[in-house]
C-alpha positions as CSV (number, residue, x, y, z in Angstrom):
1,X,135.2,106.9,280.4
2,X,133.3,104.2,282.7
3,X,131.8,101.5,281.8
4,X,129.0,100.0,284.0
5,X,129.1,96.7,285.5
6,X,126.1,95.5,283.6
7,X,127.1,97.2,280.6
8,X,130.2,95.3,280.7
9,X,128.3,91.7,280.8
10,X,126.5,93.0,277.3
11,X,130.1,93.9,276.2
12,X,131.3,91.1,276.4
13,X,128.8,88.5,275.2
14,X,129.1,90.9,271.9
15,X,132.7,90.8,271.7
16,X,132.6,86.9,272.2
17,X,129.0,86.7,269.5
18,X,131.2,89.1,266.9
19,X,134.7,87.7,267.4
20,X,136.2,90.7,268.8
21,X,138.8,91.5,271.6
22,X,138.4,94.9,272.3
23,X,135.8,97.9,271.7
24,X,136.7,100.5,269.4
25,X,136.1,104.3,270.0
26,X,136.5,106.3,267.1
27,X,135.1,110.4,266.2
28,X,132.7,110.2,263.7
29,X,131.3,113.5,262.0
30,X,127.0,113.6,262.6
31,X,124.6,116.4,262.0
32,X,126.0,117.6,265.6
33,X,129.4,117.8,265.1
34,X,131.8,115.0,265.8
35,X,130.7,112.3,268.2
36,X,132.0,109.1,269.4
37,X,130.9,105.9,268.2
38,X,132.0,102.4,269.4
39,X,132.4,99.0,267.6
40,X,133.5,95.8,268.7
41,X,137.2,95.3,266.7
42,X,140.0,93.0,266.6
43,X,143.3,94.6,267.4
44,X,146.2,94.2,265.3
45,X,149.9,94.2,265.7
46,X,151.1,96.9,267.5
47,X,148.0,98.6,268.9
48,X,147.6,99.0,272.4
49,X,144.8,99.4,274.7
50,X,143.0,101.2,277.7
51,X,141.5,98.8,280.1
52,X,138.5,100.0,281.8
53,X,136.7,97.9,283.8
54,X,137.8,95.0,282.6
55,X,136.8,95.7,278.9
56,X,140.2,96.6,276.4
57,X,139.3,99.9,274.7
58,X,141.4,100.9,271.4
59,X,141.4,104.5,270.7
60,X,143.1,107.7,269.4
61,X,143.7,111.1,271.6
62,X,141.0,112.2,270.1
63,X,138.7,110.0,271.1
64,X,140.3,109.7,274.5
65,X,139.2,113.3,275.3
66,X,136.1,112.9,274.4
67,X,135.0,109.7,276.0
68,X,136.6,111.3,279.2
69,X,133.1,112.5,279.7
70,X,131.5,109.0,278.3
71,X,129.7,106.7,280.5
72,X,128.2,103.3,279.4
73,X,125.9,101.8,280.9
74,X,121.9,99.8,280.9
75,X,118.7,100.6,280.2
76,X,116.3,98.5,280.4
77,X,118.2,95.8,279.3
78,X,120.0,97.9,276.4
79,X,123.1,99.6,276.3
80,X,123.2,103.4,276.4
81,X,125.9,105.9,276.2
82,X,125.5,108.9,278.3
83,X,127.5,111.7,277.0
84,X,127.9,114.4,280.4
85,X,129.7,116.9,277.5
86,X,126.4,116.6,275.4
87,X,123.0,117.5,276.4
88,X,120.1,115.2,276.1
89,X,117.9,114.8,273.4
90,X,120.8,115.5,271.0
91,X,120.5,118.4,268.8
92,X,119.3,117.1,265.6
């Protein structure tokens, strides 16, 4: 997974707005399939997490593998995640 320098900035002013510490990546079951889908979280006793580009990540094996392909990044101002294992448009 990367996650872009400007993506980060956005990142982190969320985690600071929502009282996180971390982003979340979890599989979550959509008309497609299973897809990853991040939050902003709290970690809890015990957990441990990826750093990647400065930005602590919690997640499961599962969610690992998939965000292997996972980039996040800006648009426009926004954040997007581009997905190089899914093609664009989605398939819904």
């Amino acid at each position: 997974m990367k996650i872009t320098d400007d993506a980060k900035v956005i990142i982190n002013d969320a985690l600071k707005a929502n009282n996180g510490d971390c982003l979340k990546a979890i599989m979550q079951k959509s008309c497609c399939g299973e897809s990853i889908y991040f939050t902003v979280a709290k970690m809890k006793a015990g957990e441990t997490t990826i750093n990647i580009n400065g930005i602590p990540v919690l997640m499961d094996s599962k969610a690992q593998a998939k965000a292997e392909g996972v980039t996040i990044k800006t648009q426009s101002g926004k954040l997007i995640i581009e997905d190089a294992n899914k093609p664009a448009g989605g398939c819904c």
